[in-house]
N, C-alpha and C positions, 0 to 999 in steps of 0.2 A: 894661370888658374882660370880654369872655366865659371863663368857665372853664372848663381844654381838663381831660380825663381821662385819664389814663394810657394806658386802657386803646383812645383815640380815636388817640392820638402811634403807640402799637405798634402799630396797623393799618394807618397811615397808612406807617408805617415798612417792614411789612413788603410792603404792596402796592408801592410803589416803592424801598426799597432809601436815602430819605433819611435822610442823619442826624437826631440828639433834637432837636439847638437848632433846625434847620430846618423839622421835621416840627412844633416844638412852636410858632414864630411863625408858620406859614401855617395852621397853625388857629385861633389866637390872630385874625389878620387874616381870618378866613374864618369867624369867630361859631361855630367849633367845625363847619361843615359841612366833611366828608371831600372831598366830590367838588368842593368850590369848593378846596378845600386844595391836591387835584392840582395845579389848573388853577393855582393861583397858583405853586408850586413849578416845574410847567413852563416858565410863562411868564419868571420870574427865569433860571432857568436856561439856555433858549434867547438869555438875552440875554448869558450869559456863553461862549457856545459859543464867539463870533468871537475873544473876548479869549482862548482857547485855542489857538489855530490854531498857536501859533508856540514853544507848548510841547511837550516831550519824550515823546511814548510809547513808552515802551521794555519796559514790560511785557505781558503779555497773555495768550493761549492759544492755541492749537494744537490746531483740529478735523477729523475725517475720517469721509466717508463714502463708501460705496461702493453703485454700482447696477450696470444692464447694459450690463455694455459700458464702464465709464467710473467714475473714483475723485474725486472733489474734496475738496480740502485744503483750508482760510482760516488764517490768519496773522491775529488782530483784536487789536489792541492797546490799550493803557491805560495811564496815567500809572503807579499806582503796583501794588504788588502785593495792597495792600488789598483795591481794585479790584476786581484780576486772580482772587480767592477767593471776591466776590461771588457768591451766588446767584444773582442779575439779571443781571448783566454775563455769565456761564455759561451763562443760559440766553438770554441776546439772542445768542453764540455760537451756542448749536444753531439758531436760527430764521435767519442769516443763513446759512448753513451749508444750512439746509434749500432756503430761496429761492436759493440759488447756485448750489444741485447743480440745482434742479427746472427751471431755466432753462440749464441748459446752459452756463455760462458759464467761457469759459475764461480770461478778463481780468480786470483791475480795471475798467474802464469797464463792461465788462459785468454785471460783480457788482452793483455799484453802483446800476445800472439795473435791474435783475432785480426782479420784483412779489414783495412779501410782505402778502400781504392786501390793503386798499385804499392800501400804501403802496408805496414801492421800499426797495430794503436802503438805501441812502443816507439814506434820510428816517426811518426808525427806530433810525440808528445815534446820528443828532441827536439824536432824544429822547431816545434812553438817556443820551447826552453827557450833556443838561439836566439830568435827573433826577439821575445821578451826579455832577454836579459834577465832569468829566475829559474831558480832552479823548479821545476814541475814534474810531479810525479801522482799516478795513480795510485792511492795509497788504500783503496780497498774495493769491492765487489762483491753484490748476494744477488743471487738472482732466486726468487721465491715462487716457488709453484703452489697452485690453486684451481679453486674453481672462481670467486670473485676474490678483485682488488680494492682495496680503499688507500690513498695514499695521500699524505701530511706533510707539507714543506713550509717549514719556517722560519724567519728571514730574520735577524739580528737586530739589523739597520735598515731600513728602506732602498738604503744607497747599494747595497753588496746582495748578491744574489742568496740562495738559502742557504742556509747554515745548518740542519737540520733537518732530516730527511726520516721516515718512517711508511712504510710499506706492509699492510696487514692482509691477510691472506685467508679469508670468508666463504663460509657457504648461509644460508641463508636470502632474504632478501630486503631487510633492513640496514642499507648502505648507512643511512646517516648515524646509526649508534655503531658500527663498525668505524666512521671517521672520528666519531666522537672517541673511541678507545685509541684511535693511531694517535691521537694527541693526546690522551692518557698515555699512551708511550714515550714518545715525545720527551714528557717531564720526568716520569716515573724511571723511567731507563731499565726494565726489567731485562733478564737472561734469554730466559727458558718460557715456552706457552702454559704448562702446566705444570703439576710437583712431580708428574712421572715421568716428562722429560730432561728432570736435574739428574744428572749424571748421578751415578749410586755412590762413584769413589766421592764427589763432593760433599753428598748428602753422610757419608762415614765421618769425613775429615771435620766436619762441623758438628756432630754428634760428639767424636771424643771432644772438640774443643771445647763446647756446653757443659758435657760431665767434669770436665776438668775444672770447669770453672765455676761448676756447682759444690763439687768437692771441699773445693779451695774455702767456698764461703759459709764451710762448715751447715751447711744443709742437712737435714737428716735422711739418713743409708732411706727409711721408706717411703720418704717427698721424691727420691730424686727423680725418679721414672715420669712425674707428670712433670716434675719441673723440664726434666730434658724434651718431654715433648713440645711441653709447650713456650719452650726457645724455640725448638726446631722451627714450627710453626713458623714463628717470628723470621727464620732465614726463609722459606719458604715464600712470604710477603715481601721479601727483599728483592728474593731472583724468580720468582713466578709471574706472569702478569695474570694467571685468572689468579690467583689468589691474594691480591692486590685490592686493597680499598678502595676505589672507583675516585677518581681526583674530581669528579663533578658533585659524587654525591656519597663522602664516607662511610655512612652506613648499610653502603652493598658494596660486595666484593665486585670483580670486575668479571668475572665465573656470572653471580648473578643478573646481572643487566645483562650481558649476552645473553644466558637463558630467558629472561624476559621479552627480548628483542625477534627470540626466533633464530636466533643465528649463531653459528661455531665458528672459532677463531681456530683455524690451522695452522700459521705460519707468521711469521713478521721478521724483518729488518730493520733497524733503527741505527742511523750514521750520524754523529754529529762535526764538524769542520775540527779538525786541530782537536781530538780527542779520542 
């Protein structure tokens, strides 16, 4: 048995991100050679990816970047938060992030396909899978078009990277009440930018749900029309974000501090880790 070095393990270790006992038998099986070490740590690992498939990532990070014309977010998850703090796993984050945005991509299929070096994001998420021992997966993508960006990342723990990602998508030129609303998002969790862009079938389906429910509570036949509106209303504050109480200051909407501000909100994304 060839004798591995301490100081052969910590290179090994810190080139890929594998654990002691691992990094310590593929060089133990690899006669102390680094670059056969890899190879054999990849190749074990790739053969544990499929046995992953059906396990839980619910942890991860939350990246954003911004170009012209256009913001892209990823959502990349990870089993556990170990993981999720890696310095490998963080920076496999910034390069799919990178290859997402440079590609245009506003889907998960497209992300997926999208070229990073001689590979696609899909095929590097694998090997990072292998090497870290977790299963990892790209679990969403928006890329948001604009004239200005404001964008919100908010961290959990100090220790694990952002958990919480929000991208809002401005004209105007009051940035700081544009970032001040990405963190009204942030909390708020809103759908839709306005009430005209809640889909009609949603705004029906909640319409009978309201009368239904007015009905039931023996309402009378000529209340019910304002009472149904003003439910509606009330979902409208749920899934709108300009219709929305302003979380700094509830007695403005968030419609009016925008207009105060000088500035239109056209577009946003908001990712939270494991949700």
């Amino acid at each position: 048995m060839a004798a591995v070095s301490m100081a052969a393990i910590k290179e090994l270790r810190e080139r890929l991100g594998a654990g002691m006992t691992d990094s310590k038998n593929a060089l133990i099986e690899a006669e102390g050679d680094i670059e056969k070490a890899i190879e054999i740590l990849r190749l074990k690992g790739l053969k544990g990816v499929a046995k992953r498939e059906g396990r839980s990532a619910s942890e991860g990070l939350i990246a954003v970047t911004e170009g012209a014309g256009a913001a892209t977010m990823i959502d990349l998850a990870c089993e556990t938060d170990f993981v999720a703090k890696n310095e490998k796993f963080i920076a496999l984050g910034d390069v799919v992030l990178e290859a997402v945005a440079a590609a245009g991509a506003a889907d998960l299929e497209a992300a997926l396909a999208a070229p990073a070096g001689d590979k696609t994001v899909a095929d590097i998420i694998v090997d990072e899978s292998a090497i870290l021992g977790e299963k990892i997966e790209l679990r969403r993508v928006a890329r948001v078009e604009g004239e200005k960006f404001e964008t919100y990342l908010h961290r959990t723990s100090k220790d694990l990277p952002p958990q919480v990602g929000v991208v809002v998508a401005f004209s105007g030129d009051d940035n700081e009440t544009a970032r001040a609303i990405a963190q009204h998002i942030s909390f708020a969790d809103p759908l839709y930018v306005g009430r005209d862009d809640v889909p009609e079938a949603e705004v029906e389906k909640e319409r009978s749900l309201v009368t239904e429910i007015a009905k039931n509570e023996g309402k009378p036949e000529a209340a019910l029309p304002k009472i149904i509106e003003g439910r509606l209303n009330g979902f409208y504050k749920n899934v709108a974000l300009l219709e929305q109480d302003y979380a700094r200051d509830n007695k403005q909407s968030v419609k009016q501090v925008a207009e105060t501000a000088g500035i239109a909100i056209t577009g946003f994304a908001r990712f939270k880790v494991g949700a």
